[in-house]
C-alpha positions, -999 to 999 in steps of 0.1 A, spaced: 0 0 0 13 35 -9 -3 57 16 -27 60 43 -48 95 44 -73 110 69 -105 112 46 -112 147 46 -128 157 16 -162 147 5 -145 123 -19 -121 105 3 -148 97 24 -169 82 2 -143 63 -10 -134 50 25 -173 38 29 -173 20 -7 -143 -1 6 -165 -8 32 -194 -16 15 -171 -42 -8 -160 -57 24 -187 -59 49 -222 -57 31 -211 -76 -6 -187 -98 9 -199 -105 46 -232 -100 41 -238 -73 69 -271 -52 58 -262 -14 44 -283 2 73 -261 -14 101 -228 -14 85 -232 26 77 -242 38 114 -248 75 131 -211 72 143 -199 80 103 -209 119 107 -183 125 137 -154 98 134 -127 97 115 -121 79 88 -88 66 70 -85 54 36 -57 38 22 -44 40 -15 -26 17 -42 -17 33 -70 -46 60 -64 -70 34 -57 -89 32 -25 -76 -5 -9 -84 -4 24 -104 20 52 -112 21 92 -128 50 111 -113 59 148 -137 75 174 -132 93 210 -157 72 231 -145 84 265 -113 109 277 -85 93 262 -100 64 249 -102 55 212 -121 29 191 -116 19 159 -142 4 143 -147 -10 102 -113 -20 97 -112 -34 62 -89 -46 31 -103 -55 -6 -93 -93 -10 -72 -88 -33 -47 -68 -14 -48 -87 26 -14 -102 33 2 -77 22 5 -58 52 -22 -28 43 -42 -36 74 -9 -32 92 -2 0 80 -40 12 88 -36 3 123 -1 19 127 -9 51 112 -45 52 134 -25 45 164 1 76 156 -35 96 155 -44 85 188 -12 94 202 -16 130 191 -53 132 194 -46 121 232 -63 90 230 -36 66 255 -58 35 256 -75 18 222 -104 -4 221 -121 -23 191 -142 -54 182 -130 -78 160 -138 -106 143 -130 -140 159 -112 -144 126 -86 -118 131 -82 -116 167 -45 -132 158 -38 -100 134 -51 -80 162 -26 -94 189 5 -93 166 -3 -58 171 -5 -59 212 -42 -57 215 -50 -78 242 -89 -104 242 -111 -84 265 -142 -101 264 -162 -133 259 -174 -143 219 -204 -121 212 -226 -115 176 -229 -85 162 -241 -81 127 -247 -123 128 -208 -122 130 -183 -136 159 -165 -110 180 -147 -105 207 -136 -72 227 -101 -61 227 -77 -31 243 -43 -18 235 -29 9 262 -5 31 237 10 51 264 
């Protein structure tokens, strides 16, 4: 992946939700009205680019002092193993950091939980469904 950019203009955001929409409603099967939620006005959103083409997005939101979540982390799949969700989370982290967010939270998939803890999140809570879909809680303290 080339770059990672905060979506900012009208355009970059809407490319970060159509990566989404490739992802979780056409490939995962979530329904449109839960994947897109009231948290898309206020968070922010990251998009990352290939060659000028959207690849891979994930929004990060301030849900108490100095907490973070980061929620709708995604990769076309075409382009996972090659280290773009990697490069998503680092570059939300640095954000965090100099948002003052010092602890992260997020729920993934049961499926990546092991990409999530070669970051240092740590399992937080028990299995739970959301969107008909495995999760489980998980925390990273960044400072």
């Amino acid at each position: 992946m080339q770059k990672v950019t905060i979506a900012e203009t009208p355009l970059e955001k809407e490319q970060a939700f159509e990566v989404r929409r490739k992802v979780f409603v056409e490939e995962q099967g979530v329904p449109l009205h839960v994947e897109m939620d009231e948290f898309d006005e206020s968070a922010i959103h990251f998009v990352g680019y290939e060659l000028e083409q959207p690849i891979a997005a994930a929004r990060i939101r301030e849900i108490e002092m100095g907490t973070g979540k980061i929620e709708r982390v995604c990769v076309l799949p075409e382009y996972r193993g090659l280290h773009a969700g990697i490069l998503m989370m680092q570059e939300m982290e640095q954000y965090a950091l100099k948002a003052g967010l010092f602890t992260l939270k997020l729920n993934a998939q049961s499926h990546a939980i092991p990409f999530y803890e070669k970051l240092d999140f740590v399992v937080t809570t028990p299995e739970f469904m959301d969107a008909g879909i495995p999760h489980r809680g998980m925390e990273k303290k960044i400072m």
